[in-house]
LOLUM-955383 format. One record per atom (N, C-alpha, C): residue number from 1; atom name; x, y, z. Coordinates in steps of 0.05 Angstrom, whole numbers. Each point is the difference from the previous one (the first is absolute). Example, Ala and Ser with C-alpha at 12.3 -4.5 7.8 and 13.67 -1.06 7.14 Angstrom:
PT    n  atom       u       v       w
PT    1     N     264    -114     156
PT    1    CA     -18      24       0
PT    1     C      18      24       0
PT    2     N      -7      21     -14
PT    2    CA      16      24       1
PT    2     C     -15      22      14
***
This chain:
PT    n  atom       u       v       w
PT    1     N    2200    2076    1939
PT    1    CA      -7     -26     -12
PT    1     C      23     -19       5
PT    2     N     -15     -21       2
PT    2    CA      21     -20       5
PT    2     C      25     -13     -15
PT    3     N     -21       4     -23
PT    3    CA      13      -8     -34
PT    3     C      -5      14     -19
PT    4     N      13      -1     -25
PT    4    CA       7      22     -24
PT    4     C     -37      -2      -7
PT    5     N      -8      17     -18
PT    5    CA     -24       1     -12
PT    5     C       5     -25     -29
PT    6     N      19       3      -5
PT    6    CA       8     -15     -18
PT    6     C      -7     -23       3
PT    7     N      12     -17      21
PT    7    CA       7     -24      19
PT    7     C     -34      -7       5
PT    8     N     -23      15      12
PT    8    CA     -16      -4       8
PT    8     C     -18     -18     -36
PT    9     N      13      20     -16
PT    9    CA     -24       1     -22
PT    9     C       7     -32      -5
PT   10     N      28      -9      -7
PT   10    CA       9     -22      -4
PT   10     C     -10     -17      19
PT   11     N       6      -1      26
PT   11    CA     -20     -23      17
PT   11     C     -30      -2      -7
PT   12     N     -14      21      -3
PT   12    CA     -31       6     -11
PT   12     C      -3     -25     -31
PT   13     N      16       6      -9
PT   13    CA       3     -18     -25
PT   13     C       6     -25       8
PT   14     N      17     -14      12
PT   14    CA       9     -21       6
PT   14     C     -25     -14      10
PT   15     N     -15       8      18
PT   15    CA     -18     -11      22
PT   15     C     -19       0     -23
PT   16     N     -14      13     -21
PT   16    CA     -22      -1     -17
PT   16     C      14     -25      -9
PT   17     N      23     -10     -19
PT   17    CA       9     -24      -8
PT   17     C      -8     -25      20
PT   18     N      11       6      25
PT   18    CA      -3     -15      10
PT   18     C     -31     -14       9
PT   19     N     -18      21       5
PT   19    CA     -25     -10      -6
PT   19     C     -18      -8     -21
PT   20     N      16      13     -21
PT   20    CA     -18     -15     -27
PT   20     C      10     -34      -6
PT   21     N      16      -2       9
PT   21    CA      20     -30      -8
PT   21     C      -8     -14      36
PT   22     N      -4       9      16
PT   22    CA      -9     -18      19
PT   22     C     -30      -3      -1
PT   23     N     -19      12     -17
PT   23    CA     -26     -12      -8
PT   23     C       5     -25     -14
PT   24     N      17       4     -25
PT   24    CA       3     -20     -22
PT   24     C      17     -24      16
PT   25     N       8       1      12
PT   25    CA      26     -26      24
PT   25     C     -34     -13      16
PT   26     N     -14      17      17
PT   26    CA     -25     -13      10
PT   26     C     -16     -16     -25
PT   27     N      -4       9     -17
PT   27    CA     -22     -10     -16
PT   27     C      22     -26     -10
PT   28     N      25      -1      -6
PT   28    CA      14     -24      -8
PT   28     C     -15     -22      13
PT   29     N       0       5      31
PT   29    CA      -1     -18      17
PT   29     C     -32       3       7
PT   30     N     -16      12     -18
PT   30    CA     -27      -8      12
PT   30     C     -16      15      25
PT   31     N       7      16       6
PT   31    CA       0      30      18
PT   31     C     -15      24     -13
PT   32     N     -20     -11       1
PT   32    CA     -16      33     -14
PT   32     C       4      18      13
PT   33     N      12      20      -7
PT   33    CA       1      30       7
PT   33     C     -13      16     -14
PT   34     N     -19      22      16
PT   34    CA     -23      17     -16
PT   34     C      35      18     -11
PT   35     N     -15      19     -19
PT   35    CA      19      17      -6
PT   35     C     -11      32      19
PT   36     N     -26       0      18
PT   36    CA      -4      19      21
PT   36     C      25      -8      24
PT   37     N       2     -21      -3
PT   37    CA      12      -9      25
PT   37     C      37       1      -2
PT   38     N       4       1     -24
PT   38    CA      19       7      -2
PT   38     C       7      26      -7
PT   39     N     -20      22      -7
PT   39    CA       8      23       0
PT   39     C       8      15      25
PT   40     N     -29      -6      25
PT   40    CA       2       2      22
PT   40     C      26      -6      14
PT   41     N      10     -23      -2
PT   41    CA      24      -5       9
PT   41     C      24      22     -15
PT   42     N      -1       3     -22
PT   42    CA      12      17     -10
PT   42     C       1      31      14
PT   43     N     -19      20       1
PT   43    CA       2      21      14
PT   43     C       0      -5      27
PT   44     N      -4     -20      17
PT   44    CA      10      -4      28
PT   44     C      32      -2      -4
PT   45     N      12     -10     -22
PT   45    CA      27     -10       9
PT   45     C      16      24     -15
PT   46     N      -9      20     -15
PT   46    CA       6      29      -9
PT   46     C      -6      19      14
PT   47     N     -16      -7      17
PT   47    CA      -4      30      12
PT   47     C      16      -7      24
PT   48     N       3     -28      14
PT   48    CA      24      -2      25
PT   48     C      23       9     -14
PT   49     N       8      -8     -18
PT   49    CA      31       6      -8
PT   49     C      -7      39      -7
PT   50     N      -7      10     -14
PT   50    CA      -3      28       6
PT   50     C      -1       4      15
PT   51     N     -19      -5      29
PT   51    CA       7      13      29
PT   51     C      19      -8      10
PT   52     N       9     -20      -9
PT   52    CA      28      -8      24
PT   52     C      32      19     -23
PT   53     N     -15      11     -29
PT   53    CA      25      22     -12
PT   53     C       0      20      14
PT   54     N     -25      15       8
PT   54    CA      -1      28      -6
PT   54     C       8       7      27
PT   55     N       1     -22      26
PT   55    CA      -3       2      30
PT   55     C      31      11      -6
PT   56     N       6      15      27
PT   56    CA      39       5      -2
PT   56     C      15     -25      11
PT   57     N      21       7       2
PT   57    CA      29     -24       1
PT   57     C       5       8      24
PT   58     N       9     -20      16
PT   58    CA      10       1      26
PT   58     C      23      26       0
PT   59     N      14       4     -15
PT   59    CA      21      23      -7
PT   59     C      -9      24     -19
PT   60     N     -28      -2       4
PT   60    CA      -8      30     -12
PT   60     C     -11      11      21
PT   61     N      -5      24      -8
PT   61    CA     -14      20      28
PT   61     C     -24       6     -10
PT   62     N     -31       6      21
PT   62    CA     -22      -7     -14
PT   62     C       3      27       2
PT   63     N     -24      18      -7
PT   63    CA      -1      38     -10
PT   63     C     -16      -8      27
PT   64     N       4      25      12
PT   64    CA     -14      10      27
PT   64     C     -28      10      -8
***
């Protein structure tokens, strides 16, 4: 892994903040966002950051 399990759970959290408060920032400004459409965006932008954890580090060695 690229990063602690720890580290992952905390970015997982951060990015949910960050999408619940970038619905409410659109709608400020008059920007309807479905809340499908932001879930969606949500597990696209969680599941890249999990594949791009779990992939190895240029200085790890992958198992044969």
């Amino acid at each position: 892994m690229r990063i602690s399990f720890a580290k992952l759970l905390l970015l997982i959290a951060f990015f949910i903040v960050i999408l619940v408060e970038a619905r409410t920032v659109f709608a400020f400004f008059g920007i309807d966002v479905s809340l499908i459409g932001i879930a969606v965006t949500g597990v696209l932008v969680i599941s890249a950051l999990v594949l791009w954890a779990i992939r190895p580090g240029n200085d790890e060695p992958t198992e044969p």
